[in-house]
N, C-alpha and C positions, 0 to 999 in steps of 0.2 A: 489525569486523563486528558488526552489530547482534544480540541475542539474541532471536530469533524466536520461541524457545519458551516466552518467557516473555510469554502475551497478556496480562498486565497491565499491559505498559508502555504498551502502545498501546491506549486508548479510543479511535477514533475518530470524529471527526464532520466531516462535508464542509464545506468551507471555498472559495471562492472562487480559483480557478488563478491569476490576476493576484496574489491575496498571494504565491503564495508563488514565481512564474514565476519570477524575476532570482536567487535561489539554487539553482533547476535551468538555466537556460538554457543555461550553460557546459558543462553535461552532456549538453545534446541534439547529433543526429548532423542534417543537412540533411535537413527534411522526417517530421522527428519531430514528433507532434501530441499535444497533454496533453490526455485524456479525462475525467480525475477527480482530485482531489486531497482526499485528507481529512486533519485535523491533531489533535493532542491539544494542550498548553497550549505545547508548544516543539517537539515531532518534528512529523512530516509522511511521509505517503506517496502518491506520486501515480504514477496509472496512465495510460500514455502508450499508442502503438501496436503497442509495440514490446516494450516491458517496465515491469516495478515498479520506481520507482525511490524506496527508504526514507532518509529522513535523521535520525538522530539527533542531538539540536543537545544538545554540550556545553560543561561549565564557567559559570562565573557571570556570563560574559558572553554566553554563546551565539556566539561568532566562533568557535570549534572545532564543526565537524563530519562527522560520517560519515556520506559516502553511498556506500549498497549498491544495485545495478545488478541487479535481477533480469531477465533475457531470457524473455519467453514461451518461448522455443525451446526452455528448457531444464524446462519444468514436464512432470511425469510423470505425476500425476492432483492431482484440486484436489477440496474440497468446500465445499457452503458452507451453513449454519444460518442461518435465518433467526428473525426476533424471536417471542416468545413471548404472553401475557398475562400472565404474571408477570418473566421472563426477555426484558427489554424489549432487551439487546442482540442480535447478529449477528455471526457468523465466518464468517471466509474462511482454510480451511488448502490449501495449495497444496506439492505436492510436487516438489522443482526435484532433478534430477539432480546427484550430489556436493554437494550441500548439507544435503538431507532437508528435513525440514516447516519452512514457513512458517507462522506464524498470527498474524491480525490482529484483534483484537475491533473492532466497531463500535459505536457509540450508535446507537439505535433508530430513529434517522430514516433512517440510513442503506439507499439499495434493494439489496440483499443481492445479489437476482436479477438486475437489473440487471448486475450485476457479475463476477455468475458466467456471461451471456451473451455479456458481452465479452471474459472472456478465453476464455471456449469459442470464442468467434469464431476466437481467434489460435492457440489450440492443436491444435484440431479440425482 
């Protein structure tokens, strides 16, 4: 399992679903839909309909990796910071039952709010 608590592993920045479709696809259930994908230079996390689903890509070939399966079902409260004037990044910590905090930095481009709207969608 990925180490959540540490947001520096994860800068993210939004990236195109098509890159990185064919290393989740095998993960999707019928009628699962990817909403968002953001990546750092080899992880990736991409927000479906359903849940977060984080990949950590290791080893010096990157053919090993860990994917973490988070279910909206199971988030308990969520917050989210948006970018600053100085403080040009963005978090999203999300509180998943038996798990505890999730947290994800973003780069600056990324819409914070947006994000926090849609999984308020799923959680609400």
């Amino acid at each position: 399992m990925i180490d959540f608590t540490n947001g520096s592993i994860f800068k993210l920045g939004r990236c195109d679903p098509a890159e990185i479709f064919d290393a989740i696809a095998p993960l999707l259930v019928p009628g699962e839909r990817v909403l968002a994908s953001f990546k750092t230079i080899r992880d990736f996390v991409v927000f479906t309909d359903k849940r977060l689903i984080a990949v950590n890509v290791q080893g010096m070939t990157g053919k090993k990796r860990d994917f973490s399966s988070l279910p909206y079902s199971k988030i308990q409260a969520f917050s989210v910071e948006t970018a600053g004037h100085f403080d040009l990044d963005s978090e999203l910590e999300l509180w998943f039952s038996g798990l505890g905090k999730v947290k994800l930095d973003f780069k600056g481009q990324a819409n914070i709010v947006e994000l926090g709207q849609m999984i308020a969608s799923y959680v609400l």
